[in-house]
C-alpha positions, 0 to 999 in steps of 0.5 A, a space after each residue: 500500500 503506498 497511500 490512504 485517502 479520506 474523504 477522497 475523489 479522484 477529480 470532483 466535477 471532472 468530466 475524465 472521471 465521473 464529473 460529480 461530487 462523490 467521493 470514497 470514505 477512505 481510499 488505500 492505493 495498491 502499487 502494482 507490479 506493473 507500475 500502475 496503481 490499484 484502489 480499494 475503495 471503502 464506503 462505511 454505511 454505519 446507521 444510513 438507510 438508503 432512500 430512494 432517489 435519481 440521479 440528476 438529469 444532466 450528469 445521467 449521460 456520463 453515468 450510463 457511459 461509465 456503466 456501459 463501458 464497464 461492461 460490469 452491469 446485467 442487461 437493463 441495470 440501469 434502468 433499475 438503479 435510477 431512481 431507486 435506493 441504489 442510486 448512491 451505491 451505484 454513483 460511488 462505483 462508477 467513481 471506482 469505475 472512472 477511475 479505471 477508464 481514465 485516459 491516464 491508465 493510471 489504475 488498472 485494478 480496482 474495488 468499490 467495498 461497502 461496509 456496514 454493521 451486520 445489524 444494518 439490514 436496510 444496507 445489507 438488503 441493498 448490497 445484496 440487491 446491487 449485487 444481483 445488477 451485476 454481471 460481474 462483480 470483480 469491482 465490487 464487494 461488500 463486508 461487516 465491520 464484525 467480518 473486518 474485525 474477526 479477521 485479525 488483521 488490525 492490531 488488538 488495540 485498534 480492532 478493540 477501539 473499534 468493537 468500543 466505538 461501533 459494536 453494541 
């Protein structure tokens, strides 16, 4: 990992991306052995219940260029996501989605990962209902904070600040 990012967006209202104001929670950039980079993508969905909402009218061209040239997406996705409360899942990775598209060929590996508490049914429903959009899903996961905490990865400190802060 060469870098973490928070609050991060390759290029806010850049049309070379996806020319909106998303952006990642936290973003850590991969090296790769081919000299490009790689991005995992996090979006940590606490307490948010998705609501149903569309995307505006003059951005939707890019969106959909994004979506079809990613070639990541069932037959028809679209027509679903927009409006629907998948709309924000869906904006976020296509931010993840520019970024692989950009004419830099800067990133050639990527990961849109929504996190969210396993008692979040309202996110856990609509992840696994993006994921039946998808007609690949190389691009886009989903995990439990629990998941990411019972995977020893962190340090015990920092895994027990985290169970304190966010777990019941």
């Amino acid at each position: 990992m060469t870098a973490v990012r928070f609050a991060h967006s390759p290029g806010r209202f850049d049309p070379s991306y996806s020319n909106s104001l998303r952006s990642f929670d936290a973003c850590f950039v991969v090296s790769l052995p081919d000299g490009s980079d790689g991005a995992l993508a996090i979006d940590v969905k606490y307490r948010e219940a998705q609501q149903r909402q569309g995307v505006k009218p003059t951005h939707l061209p890019r969106f959909v260029e994004i979506h079809d040239r990613s070639a990541a997406f069932a037959q028809g996705a679209v027509d679903t996501i927009n409006p629907s409360p998948l709309s924000v899942m869906w904006l976020e990775h296509l931010l993840l989605l520019s970024m692989l598209q950009h004419e830099s060929r800067r990133w050639t590996w990527g990961r849109y990962v929504v996190v969210h508490p396993q008692g979040n049914t309202d996110i856990a429903h609509n992840t696994d209902e993006y994921r039946t959009l998808l007609a690949d899903d190389a691009t886009f996961t989903s995990a439990t904070i629990e998941d990411l905490l019972s995977a020893k990865v962190l340090a015990p400190k920092t895994a027990a600040a985290l169970r304190r802060r966010y777990l019941p």
